[in-house]
C-alpha positions in Angstrom: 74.7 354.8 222.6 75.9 353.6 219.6 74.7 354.8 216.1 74.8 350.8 215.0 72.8 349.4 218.0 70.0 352.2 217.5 70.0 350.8 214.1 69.8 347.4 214.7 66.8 348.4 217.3 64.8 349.7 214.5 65.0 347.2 212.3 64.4 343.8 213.9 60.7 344.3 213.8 61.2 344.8 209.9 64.1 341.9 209.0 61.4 339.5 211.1 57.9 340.9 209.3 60.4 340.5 205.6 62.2 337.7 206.2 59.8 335.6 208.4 56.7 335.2 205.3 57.0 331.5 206.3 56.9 331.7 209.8 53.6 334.4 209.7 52.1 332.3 206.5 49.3 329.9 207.9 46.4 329.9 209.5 46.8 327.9 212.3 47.1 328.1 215.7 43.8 330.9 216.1 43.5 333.4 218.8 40.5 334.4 219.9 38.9 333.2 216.2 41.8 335.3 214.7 44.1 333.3 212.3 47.8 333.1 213.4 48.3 335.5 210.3 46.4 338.4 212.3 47.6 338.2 215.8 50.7 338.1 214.7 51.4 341.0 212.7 49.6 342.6 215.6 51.7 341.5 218.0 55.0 343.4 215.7 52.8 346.4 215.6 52.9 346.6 219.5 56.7 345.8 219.6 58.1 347.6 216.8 56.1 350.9 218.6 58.0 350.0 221.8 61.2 349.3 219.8 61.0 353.0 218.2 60.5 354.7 221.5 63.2 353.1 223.3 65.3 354.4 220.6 63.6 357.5 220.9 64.1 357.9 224.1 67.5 357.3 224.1 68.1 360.1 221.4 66.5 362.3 223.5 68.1 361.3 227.4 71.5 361.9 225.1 70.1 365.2 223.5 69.8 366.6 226.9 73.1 365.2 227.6 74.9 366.7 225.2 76.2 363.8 223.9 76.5 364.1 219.9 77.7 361.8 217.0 
């Protein structure tokens, strides 16, 4: 796989928690009695972990390979 797509894997989660401050900056809607503010940055803890170990995997399916860079 592609150096540049690994890349780009690993850092949606971060341009969207650096960029987005107006999207994630309110209160409302709640969830569960949890402010928007919460559930959402919980919600990118749960998919930048996912995001990591796809990539992680990946790295390691092509390690086994023998496919290098």
């Amino acid at each position: 796989m592609n150096w540049l797509l690994k890349f780009i894997l690993l850092a949606i989660p971060y341009f969207f928690m650096v960029l987005g401050v107006g999207i994630y900056m309110r209160v409302k809607p709640e969830l569960g009695g949890f402010p928007f503010f919460y559930w959402y940055q919980l919600v990118w803890i749960f998919i930048a972990a996912a995001l990591t170990f796809s990539v992680y995997s990946i790295e390691n399916a092509e390690k086994k390979k023998g496919v290098t860079h």
